[in-house]
N, C-alpha and C positions, 0 to 999 in steps of 0.2 A: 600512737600505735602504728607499726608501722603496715604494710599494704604491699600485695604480690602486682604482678605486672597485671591483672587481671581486676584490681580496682578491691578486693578483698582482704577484709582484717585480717593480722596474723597474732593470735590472742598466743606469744610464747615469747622466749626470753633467750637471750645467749646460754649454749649448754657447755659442760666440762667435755672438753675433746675427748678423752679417754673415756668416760664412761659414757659420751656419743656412741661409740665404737662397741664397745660392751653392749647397748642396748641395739642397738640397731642389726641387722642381718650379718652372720659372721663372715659370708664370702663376700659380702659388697665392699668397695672398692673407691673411696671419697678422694678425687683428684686434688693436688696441692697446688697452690699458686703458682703461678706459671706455668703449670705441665700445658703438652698438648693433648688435643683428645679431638676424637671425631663425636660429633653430635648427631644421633641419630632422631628426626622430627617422629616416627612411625611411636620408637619406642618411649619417646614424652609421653605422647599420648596413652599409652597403656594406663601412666597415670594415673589418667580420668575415669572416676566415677561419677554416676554407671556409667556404663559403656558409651564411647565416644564418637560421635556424629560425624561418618568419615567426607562431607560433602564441604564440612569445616573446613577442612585443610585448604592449605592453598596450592593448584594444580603445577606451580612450579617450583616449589620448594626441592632442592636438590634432597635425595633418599640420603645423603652422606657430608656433612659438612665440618670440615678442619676448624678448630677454635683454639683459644688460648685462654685457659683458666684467669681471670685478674682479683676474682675474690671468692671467697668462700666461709660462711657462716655458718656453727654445729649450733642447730634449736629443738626446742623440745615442746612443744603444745601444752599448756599451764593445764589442764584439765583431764588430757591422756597419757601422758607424759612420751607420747610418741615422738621417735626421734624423726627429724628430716633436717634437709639444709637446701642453702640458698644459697645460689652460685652465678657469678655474674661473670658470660662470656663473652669474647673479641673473638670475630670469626675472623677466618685467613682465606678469602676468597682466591688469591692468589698463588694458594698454598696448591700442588700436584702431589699424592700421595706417592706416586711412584717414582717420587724424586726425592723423598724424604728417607734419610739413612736412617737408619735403625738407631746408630748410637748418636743421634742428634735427639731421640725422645726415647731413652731408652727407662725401662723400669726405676732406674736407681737412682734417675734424675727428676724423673716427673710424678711418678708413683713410689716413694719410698716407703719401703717396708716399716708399719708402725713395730713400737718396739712388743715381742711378746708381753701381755698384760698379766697379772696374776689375777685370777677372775673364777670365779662358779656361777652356774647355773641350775637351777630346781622349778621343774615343774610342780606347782604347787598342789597338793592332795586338797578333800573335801574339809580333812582334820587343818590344814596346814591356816584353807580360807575361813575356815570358823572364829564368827565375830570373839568368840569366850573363849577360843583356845590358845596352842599357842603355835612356834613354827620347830618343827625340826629340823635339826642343821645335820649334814652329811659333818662325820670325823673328818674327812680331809678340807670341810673349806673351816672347820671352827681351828683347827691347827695350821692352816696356811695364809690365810685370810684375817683371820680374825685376833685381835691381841692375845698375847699368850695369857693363858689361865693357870691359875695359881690352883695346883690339884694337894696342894697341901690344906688347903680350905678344908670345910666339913660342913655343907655342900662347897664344892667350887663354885663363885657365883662370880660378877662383875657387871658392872656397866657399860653398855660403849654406844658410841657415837659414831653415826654415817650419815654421807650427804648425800643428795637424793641428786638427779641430774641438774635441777632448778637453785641449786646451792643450798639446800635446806637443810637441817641437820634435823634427825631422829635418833631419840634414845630410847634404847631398847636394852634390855635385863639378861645375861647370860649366865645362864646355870647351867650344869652338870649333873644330871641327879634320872632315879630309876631304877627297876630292874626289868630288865639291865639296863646302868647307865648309859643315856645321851644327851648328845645337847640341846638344849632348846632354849630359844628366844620369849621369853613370857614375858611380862610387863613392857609393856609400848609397842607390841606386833599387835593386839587387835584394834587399836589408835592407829596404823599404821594399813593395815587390813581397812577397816572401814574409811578413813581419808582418801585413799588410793580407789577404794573401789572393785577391790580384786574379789576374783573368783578363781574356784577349782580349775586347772587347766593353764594359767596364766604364771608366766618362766617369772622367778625371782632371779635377780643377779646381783651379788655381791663382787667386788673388787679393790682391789688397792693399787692405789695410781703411783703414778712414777715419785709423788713426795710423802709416801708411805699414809696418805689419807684413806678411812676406808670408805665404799661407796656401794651406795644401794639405788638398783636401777628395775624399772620392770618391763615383760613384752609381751603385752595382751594376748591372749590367744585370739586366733585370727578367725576361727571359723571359718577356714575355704577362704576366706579374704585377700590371704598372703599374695596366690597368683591372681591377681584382679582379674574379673573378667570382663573379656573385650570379644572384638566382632571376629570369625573367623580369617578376617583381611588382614588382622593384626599378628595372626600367628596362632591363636588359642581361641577354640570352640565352645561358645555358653553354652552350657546345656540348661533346660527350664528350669530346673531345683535350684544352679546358682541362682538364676534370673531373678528366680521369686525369693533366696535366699539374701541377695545382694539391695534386693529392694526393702524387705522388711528392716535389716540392719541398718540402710542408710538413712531411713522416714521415721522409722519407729525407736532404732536405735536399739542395742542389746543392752539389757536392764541390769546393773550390778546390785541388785535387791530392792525391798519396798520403799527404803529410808533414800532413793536417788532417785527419786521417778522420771526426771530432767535429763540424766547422762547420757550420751552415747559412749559406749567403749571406744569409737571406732575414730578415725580424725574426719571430721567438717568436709566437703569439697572444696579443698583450697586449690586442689589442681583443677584448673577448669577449661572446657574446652576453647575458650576464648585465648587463656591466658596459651596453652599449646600453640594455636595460631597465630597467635602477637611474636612469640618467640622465635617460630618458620620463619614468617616475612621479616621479621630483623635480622635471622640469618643466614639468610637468601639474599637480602639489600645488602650484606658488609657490615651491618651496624648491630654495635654491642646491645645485649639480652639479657635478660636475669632468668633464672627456672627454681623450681623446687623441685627437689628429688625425696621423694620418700622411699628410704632402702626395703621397708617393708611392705609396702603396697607391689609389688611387681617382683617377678623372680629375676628380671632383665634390666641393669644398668644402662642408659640411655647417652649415658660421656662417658665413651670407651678409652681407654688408653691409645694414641694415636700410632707405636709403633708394633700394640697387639693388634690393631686393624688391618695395617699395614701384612705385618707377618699370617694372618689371615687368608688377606686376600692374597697372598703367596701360594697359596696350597690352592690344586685343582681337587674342588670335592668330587667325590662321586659315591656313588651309590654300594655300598657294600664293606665300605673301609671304616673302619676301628676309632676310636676317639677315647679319649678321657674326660669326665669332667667331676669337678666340685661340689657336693650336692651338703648341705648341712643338716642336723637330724631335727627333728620336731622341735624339741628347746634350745635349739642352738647352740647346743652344749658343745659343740666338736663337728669338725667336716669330716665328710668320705668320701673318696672319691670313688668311681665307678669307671666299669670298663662298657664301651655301648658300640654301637654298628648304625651306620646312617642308612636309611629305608627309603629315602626320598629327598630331593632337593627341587627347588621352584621357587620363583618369586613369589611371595605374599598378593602381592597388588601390581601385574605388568602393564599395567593400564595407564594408576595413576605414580607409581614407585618403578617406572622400567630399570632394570639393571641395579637394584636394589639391594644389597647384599642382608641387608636386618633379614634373620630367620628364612635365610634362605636351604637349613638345613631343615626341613618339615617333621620329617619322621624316624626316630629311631627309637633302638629300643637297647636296654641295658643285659646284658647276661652277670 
């Protein structure tokens, strides 16, 4: 089994890249071998659950350090099926950001565009998690998704087969039938339902990958989880309800009914605040580092594209000017973007992050 830099089992398996991507956050952003990227130590740490002990760090760890991706692994947690990966960096100590051209790390080289995926997503109803029931399927993923159905039937019915991130395959019953007719998944969704663990609230994702395989993926509902929460220093303010919120889920674990009493929904503390620090001081020394990034624990990517950094720190922020960004909707069904106005700029931490650029934009607000 193998073990994070932090001395921790990793109870998961090699996942299918594409339906990694499918499960995991839609705007996140997984660097490919070789790209460069800046590594920010602040936003590792967001990571960390609970909240991370900032006396940890080590008081010289540069706020901003140049790396070179050498590997990268898509995994999924055998238990939550939570997607994250393992990435092992070569820092470029020598590397000056403002000597770096733009088209020496540019998007198409280092970050390429995964191919559009055919894919749905469904937030799952109380009907849908019902151990006896079954799943209803939206018309357009059972017609774009899913093999075609023979409506000459009387009912249309078929069988099909999807693989789960872990390479598993699940057979599940596809009828037609109602008034008004819809589709729905009965025989092997509540086997399916109960093995997983699912509850109301929790996005199903269906997909068909680049060799016409179809694929079934899920993404726990987070409960306020999604933006971890961390210390005001980090960027984002606990308020007491997370605090006591983030502590009953991580001790007690949120309960997927009486037949699981053992589960957590949630993934293990595999980022640890040790493992954060082991990471700084390897790249801070020049010497190569491994991390895990979970796309859904943090709303913040921590290995930035090195010539979106770059272009960046191009711009003089200030206080009053306009932006865009990316925001995805509760199931991740689709991005939107938003138009916002910056309210405030400041280092996070001048103390021990001087000239920091992580979240140095504080405050804004979207209209």
């Amino acid at each position: 089994m193998a073990e994070t830099s932090g001395g921790l089992p990793l109870r998961s398996a090699a996942a299918d890249p594409e339906l990694w991507h499918a499960c995991a956050a839609a705007v996140s952003h997984l660097p490919e071998v070789g790209s460069f990227v800046v590594y920010f130590p602040q936003g590792h740490a967001e990571q960390v659950l609970p909240s991370p002990s900032l006396h940890d760090l080590p008081p010289v760890a540069p706020a901003c350090i140049p790396c070179k991706i050498t590997s990268v692994e898509y995994l999924a947690d055998f238990e939550t099926d939570e997607a994250y990966a393992r990435m092992c960096l070569q820092p470029l100590p020598n590397l000056d950001l403002s000597d770096v051209h733009n088209e020496d790390c540019s998007e198409s080289s280092s970050f390429r565009q995964r191919e559009k995926l055919v894919s749905f997503a469904k937030t799952l109803t109380q009907s849908d998690a019902n151990n006896g029931g079954g799943f209803s399927i939206p018309r357009y993923c059972a017609d774009t998704i899913f093999p075609p159905l023979d409506y000459t039937q009387n009912p249309p019915v078929q069988m099909i087969l999807a693989k789960d991130i872990h390479g598993r395959l699940w057979k599940f019953r596809h009828i037609y039938r109602g008034t008004p007719r819809r589709h729905l998944l009965t025989t092997g969704w509540s086997n399916f339902v109960n093995q997983k663990k699912l509850v109301a609230g929790d996005v199903i994702v269906f997909v068909r990958n680049s060799d016409g395989q179809l694929c079934v993926g899920i993404r726990r509902a987070t409960r306020g989880l999604r933006h971890a929460s961390v210390p005001s220093q980090f960027g984002l303010q606990e308020s007491a309800d997370q605090r006591s919120l983030l502590q009953q889920e991580l001790h007690l674990g949120i309960r997927a009914g009486d037949n699981a009493p053992k589960f957590s929904r949630h993934r293990n503390t595999l980022v640890t605040m040790q493992s954060v620090v082991e990471a700084a001081v390897a790249a801070s020394s020049g010497n190569p580092f491994e991390i895990l990034y979970y796309p859904r624990a943090s709303a913040s990517e921590f290995c930035v594209n090195l010539s979106t950094v770059k272009k960046a720190l191009q711009v003089t922020w200030v206080s009053g000017m306009r932006f865009k960004m990316a925001l995805e909707t509760e199931d991740a069904s689709r991005t939107n973007w938003y138009m916002g106005t910056v309210l405030k700029l400041g280092e996070l931490d001048p103390i021990r992050w001087p000239k920091s650029p992580w979240k140095i934009l504080q405050s804004f607000c979207f209209r």
